[in-house]
C-alpha positions as a Markdown table, in Angstrom:
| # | Residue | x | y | z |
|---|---|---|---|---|
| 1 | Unk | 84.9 | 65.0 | 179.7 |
| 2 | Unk | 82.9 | 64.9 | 176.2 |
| 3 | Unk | 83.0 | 68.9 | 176.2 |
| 4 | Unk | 87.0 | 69.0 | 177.5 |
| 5 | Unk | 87.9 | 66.3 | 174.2 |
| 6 | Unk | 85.8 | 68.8 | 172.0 |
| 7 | Unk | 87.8 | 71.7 | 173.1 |
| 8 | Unk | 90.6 | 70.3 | 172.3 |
| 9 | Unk | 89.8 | 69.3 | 168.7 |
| 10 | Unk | 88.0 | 73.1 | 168.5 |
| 11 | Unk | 91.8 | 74.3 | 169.5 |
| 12 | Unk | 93.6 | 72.1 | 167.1 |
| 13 | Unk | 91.6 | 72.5 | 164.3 |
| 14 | Unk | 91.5 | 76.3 | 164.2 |
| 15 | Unk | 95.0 | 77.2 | 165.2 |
| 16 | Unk | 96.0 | 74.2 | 162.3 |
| 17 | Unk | 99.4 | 74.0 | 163.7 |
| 18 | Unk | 102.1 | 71.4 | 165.1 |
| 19 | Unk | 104.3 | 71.1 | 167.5 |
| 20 | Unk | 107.5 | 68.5 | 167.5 |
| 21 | Unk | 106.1 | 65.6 | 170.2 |
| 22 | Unk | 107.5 | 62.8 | 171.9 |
| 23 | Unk | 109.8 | 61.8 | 174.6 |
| 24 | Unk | 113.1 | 61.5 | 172.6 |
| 25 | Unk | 112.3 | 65.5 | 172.4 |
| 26 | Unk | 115.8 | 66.7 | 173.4 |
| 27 | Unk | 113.8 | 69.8 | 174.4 |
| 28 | Unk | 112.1 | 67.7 | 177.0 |
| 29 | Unk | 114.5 | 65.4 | 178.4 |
| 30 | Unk | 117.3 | 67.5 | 178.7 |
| 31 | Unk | 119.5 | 65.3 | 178.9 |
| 32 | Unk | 117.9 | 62.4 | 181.2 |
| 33 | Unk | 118.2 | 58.9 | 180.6 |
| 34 | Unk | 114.7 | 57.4 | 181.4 |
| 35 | Unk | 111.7 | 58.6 | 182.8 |
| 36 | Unk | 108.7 | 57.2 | 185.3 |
| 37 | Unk | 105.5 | 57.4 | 185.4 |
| 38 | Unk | 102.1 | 55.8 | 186.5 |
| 39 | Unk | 100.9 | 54.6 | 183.5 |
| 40 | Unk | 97.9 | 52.1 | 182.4 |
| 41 | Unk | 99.0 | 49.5 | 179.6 |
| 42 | Unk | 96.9 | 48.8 | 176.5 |
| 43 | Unk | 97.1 | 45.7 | 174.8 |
| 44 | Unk | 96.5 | 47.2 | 171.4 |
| 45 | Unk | 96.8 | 43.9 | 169.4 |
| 46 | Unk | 93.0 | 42.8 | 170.7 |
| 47 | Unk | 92.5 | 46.3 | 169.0 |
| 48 | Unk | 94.6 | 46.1 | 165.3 |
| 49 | Unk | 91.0 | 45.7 | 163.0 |
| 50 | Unk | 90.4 | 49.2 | 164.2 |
| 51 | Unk | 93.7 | 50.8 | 164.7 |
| 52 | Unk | 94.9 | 49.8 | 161.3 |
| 53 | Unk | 92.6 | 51.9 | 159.0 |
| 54 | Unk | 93.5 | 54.7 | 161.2 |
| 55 | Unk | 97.4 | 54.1 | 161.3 |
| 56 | Unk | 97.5 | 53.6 | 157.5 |
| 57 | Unk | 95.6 | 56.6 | 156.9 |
| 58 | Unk | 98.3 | 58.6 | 159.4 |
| 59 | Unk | 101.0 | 56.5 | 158.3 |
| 60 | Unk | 101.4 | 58.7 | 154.9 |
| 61 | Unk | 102.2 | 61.7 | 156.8 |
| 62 | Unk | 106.4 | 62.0 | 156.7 |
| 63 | Unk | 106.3 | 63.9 | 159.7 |
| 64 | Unk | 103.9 | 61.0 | 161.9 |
| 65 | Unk | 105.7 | 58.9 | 164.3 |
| 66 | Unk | 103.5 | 55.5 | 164.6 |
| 67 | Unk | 103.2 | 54.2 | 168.3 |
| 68 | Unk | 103.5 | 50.1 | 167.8 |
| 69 | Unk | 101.6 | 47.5 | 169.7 |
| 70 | Unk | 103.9 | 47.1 | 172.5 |
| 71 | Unk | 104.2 | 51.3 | 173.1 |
| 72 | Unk | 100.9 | 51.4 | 173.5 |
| 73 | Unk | 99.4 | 53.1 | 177.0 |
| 74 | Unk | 97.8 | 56.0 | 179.0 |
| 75 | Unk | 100.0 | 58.0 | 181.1 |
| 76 | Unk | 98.0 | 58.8 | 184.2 |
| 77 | Unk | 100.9 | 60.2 | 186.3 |
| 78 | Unk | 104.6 | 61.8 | 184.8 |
| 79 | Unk | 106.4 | 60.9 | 188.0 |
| 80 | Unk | 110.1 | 62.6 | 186.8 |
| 81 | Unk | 113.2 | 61.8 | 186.0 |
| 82 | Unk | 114.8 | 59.3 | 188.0 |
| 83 | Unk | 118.6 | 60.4 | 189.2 |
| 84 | Unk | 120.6 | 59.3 | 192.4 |
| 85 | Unk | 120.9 | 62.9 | 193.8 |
| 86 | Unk | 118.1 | 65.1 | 192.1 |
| 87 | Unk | 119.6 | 68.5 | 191.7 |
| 88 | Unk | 117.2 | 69.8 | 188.9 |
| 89 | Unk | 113.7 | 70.5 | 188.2 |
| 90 | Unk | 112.0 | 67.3 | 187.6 |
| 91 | Unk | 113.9 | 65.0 | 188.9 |
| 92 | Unk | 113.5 | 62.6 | 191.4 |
| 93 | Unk | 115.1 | 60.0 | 193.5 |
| 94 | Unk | 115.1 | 56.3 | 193.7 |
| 95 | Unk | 114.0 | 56.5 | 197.7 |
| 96 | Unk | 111.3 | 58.7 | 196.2 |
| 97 | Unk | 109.9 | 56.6 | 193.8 |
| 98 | Unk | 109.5 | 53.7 | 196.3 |
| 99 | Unk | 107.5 | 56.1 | 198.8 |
| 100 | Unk | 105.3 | 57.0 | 195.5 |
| 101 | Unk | 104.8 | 53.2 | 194.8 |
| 102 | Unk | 104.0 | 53.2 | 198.3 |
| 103 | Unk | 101.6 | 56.1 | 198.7 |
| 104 | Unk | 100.2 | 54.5 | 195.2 |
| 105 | Unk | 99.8 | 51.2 | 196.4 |
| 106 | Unk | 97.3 | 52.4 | 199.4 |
| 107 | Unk | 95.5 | 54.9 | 197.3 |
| 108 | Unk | 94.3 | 52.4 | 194.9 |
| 109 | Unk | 93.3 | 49.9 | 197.0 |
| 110 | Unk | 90.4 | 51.9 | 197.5 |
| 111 | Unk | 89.6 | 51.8 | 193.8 |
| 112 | Unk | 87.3 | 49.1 | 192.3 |
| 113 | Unk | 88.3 | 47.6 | 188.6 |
| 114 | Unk | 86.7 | 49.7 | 186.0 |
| 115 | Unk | 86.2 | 49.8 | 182.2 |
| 116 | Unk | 87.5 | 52.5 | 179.3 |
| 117 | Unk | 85.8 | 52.8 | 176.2 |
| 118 | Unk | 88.3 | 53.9 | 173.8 |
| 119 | Unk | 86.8 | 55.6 | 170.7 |
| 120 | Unk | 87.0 | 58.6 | 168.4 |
| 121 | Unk | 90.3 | 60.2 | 166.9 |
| 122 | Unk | 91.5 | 63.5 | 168.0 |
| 123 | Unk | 95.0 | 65.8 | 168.4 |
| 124 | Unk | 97.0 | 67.7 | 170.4 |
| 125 | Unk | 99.7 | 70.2 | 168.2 |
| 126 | Unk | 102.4 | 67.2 | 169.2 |
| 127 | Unk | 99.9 | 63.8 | 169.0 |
| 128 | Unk | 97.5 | 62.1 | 167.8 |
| 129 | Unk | 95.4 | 60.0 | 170.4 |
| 130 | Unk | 92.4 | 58.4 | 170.9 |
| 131 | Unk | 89.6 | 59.4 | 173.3 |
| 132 | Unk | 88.7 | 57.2 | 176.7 |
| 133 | Unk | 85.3 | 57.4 | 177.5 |
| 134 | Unk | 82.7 | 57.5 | 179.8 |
| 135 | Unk | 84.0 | 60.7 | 181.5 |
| 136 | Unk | 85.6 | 60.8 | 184.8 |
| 137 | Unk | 86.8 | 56.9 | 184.8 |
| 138 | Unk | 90.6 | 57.8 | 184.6 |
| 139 | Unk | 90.5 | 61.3 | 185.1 |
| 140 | Unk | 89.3 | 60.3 | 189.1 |
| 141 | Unk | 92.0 | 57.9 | 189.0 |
| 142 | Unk | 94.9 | 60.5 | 187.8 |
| 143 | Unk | 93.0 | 63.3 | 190.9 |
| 144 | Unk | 93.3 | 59.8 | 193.5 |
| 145 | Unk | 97.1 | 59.7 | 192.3 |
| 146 | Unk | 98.1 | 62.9 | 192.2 |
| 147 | Unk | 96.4 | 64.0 | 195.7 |
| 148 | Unk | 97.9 | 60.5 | 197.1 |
| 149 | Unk | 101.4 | 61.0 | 196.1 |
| 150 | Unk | 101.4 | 65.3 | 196.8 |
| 151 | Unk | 101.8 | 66.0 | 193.1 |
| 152 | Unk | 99.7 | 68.2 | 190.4 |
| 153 | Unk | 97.4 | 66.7 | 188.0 |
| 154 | Unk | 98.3 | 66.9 | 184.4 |
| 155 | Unk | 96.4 | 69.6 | 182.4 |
| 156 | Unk | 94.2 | 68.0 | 179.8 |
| 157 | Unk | 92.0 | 64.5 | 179.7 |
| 158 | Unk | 93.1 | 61.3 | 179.7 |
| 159 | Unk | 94.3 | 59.9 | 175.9 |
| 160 | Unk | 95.6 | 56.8 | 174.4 |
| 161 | Unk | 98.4 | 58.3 | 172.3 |
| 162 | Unk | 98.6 | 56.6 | 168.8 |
| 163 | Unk | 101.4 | 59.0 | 167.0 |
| 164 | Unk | 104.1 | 61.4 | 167.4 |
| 165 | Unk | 103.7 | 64.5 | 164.9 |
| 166 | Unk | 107.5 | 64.9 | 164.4 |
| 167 | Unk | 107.7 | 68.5 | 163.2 |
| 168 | Unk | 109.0 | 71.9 | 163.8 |
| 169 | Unk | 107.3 | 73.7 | 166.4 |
| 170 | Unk | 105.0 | 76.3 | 164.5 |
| 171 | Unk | 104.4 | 73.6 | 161.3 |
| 172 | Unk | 101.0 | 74.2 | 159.6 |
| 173 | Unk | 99.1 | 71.2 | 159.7 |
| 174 | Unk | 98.3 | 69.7 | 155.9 |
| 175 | Unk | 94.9 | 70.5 | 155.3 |
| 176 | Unk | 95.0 | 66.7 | 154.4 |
| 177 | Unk | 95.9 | 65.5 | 157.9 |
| 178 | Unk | 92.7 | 67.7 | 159.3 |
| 179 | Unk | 90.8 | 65.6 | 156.7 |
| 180 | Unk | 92.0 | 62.2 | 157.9 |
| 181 | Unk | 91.3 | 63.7 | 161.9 |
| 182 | Unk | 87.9 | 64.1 | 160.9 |
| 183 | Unk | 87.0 | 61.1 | 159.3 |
| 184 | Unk | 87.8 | 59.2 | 162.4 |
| 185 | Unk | 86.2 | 61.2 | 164.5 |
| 186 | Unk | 83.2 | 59.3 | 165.9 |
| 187 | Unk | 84.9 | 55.8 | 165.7 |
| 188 | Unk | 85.0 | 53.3 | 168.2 |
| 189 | Unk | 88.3 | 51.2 | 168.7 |
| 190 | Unk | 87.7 | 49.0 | 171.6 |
| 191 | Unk | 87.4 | 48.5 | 175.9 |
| 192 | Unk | 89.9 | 48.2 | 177.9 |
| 193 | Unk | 89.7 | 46.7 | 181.9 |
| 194 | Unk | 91.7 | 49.1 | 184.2 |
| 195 | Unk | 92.2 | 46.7 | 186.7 |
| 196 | Unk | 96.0 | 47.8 | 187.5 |
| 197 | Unk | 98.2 | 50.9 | 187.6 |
| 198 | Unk | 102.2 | 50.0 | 186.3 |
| 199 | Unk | 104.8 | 52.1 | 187.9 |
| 200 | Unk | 106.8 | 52.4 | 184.5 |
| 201 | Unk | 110.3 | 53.6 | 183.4 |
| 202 | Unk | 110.8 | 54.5 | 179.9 |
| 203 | Unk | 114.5 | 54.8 | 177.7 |
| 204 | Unk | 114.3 | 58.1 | 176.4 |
| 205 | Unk | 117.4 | 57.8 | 173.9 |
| 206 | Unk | 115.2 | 54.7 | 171.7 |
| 207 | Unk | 112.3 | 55.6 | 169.8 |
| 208 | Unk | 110.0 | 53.1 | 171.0 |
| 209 | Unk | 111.4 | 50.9 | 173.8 |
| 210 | Unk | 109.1 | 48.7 | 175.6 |
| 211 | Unk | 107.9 | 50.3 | 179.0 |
| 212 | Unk | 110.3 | 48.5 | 181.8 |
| 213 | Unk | 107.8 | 48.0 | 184.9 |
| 214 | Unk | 109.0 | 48.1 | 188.2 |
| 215 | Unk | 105.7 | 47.7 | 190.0 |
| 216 | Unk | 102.2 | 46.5 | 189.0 |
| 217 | Unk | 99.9 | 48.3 | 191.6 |
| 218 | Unk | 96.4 | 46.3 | 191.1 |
| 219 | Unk | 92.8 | 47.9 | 192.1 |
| 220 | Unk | 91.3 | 46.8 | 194.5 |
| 221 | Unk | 93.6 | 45.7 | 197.2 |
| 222 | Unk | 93.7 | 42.5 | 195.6 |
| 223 | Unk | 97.9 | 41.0 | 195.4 |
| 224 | Unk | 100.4 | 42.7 | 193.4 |
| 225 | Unk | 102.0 | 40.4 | 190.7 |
| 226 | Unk | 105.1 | 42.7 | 190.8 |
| 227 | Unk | 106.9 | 44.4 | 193.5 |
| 228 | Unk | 109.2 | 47.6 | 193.1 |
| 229 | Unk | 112.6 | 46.4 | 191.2 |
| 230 | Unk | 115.5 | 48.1 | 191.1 |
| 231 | Unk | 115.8 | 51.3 | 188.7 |
């Protein structure tokens, strides 16, 4: 996982380019209303005394998007896009999601509780995340849900997403933003307890809704303190 993180960087910092990023990406969405997902929530307020100095020193970019506290999370699973009668790639149907939440809820009651170390800045063309370490923690946990629910694994480790780079695909990055990458790249930010997986739906037409759950999965087997809503 170490050497997959420091490909990434390798590829970001020599190609020096960006990419526009984020779910409001009309590109992306195509239209859709929400999305859902497996995700694992972050409660990056415990964290702020070592977010801040990295936010502030992203925050003078003009073209960085901020993620607040309450957008803060790890996307394990992209699940689609949720539609009565899906009749397009990448979407998927209410009966679905329930057999997913279903299939999820058995998978990862085979999973015991586990802790992330979250340290280290890095960046995809679109984003600016942090790192989870030790390796293989999550990235198991994405392999048990995508091999539980019949669907592909995302390419790429798991992140904590911190910004949107909100730019025109193609966009040379400011030598200054490589700079500010760098100087955060060995730097610790906190733990995090994965000890449940949120089925999640998120508003792509706001900026930075907060993360509507419609089923909090636990690890573990132990009892759910949600159960599947209504979409």
């Amino acid at each position: 996982m170490v050497g997959e993180y420091e490909e990434v960087w390798r590829r970001f910092a020599v190609a020096g380019e960006l990419e526009f990023g984020g779910h409001t990406d009309p590109s992306w969405r195509h239209g859709h209303a929400t999305s859902a997902s497996f995700i694992v929530r972050v409660d990056a307020r415990r964290m702020r005394e070592r977010l801040d100095p990295i936010r502030r020193a992203l925050g003078r970019f003009p073209f960085v998007s901020l993620h607040p506290d309450h957008f803060m999370h790890i996307t394990l699973l992209m699940l689609g896009f949720p539609v009565q009668t899906p009749r397009r790639k990448g979407e998927i149907s209410h009966a679905r999601l329930r057999e997913l939440e279903t299939r999820a809820r058995t998978t990862l009651s085979r999973v015991r509780p586990f802790r992330v170390r979250l340290a280290n800045l890095n960046a995809f063309p679109s984003a600016a995340f942090i790192e989870a370490h030790p390796e293989g923690g999550l990235e198991r946990l994405q392999e048990l849900l995508s091999v539980g629910c019949g669907m592909r694994r995302p390419a790429g480790p798991p992140h904590l997403t911190l910004a949107y780079f909100h730019a025109p695909d193609g966009t040379r990055a400011p030598v200054e933003l490589i700079e500010v990458l760098e100087r955060f790249r060995e730097w610790p930010v906190g733990e995090v307890l994965v000890e449940e997986v949120e089925l999640s739906l998120l508003d792509l037409r706001a900026p930075y809704p907060k993360p509507r759950v419609l089923a909090s999965i636990p690890l573990g087997g132990h009892t759910p303190s949600f159960t599947l809503a209504e979409p």
